[in-house]
C-alpha positions in Angstrom: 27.4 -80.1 -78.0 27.2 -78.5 -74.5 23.7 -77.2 -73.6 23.0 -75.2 -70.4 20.1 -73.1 -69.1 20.9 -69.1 -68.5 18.3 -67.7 -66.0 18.3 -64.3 -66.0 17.0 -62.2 -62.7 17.1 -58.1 -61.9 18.7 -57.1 -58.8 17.1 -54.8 -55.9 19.8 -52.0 -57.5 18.0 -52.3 -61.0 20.7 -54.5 -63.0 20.8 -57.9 -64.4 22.5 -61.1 -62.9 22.5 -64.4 -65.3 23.2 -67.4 -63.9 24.4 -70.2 -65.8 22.7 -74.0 -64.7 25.1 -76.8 -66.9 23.6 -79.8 -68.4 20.3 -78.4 -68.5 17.3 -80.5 -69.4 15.3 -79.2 -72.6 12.0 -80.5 -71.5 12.1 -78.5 -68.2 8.1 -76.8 -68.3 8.4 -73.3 -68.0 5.9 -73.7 -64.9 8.9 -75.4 -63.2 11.8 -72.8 -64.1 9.5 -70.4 -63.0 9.0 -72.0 -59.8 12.7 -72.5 -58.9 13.1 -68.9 -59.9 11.0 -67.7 -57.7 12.5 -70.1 -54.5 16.0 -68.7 -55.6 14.3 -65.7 -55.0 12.5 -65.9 -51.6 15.3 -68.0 -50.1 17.6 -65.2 -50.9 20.7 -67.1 -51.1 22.7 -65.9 -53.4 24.3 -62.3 -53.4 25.4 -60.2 -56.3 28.5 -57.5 -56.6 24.9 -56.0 -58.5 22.6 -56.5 -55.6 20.4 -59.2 -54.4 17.9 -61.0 -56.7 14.3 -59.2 -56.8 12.9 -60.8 -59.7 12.8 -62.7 -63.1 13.5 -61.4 -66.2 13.9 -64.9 -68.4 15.3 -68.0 -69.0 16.6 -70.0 -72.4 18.0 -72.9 -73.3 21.7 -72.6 -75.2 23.5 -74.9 -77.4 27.0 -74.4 -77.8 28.7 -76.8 -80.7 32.4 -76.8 -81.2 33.9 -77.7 -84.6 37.7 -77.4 -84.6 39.2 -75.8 -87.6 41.9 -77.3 -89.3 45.2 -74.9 -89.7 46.5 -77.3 -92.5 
């Protein structure tokens, strides 16, 4: 199973921009994504093609489980 945390932020020009953060950890409080969302934010270090981060609109947790399918 691959599980990884998709933070989700608008943009100064009104559009979304997830990020993807692998081998996320379950417990994480939402008090700390919050807080890292918000330093991603007011460091302003990372630039879009859809503008630069303004603010958060969410986060989740997703589990992705591969089951190969026999062609038999």
């Amino acid at each position: 199973m691959n599980v990884y945390m998709a933070l989700t932020f608008g943009t100064t020009e009104g559009k979304l921009y997830t990020m993807r953060i692998p081998r996320a950890v379950e417990s994480a409080g939402a008090s700390l994504v919050k807080n890292a969302m918000d330093a991603l934010i007011g460091l302003d270090c990372i630039g879009t093609s859809r503008g630069d981060l303004f603010n958060r609109k969410g986060a989740k947790i997703i589990k992705v489980t591969h089951q190969d399918i026999s062609m038999d």
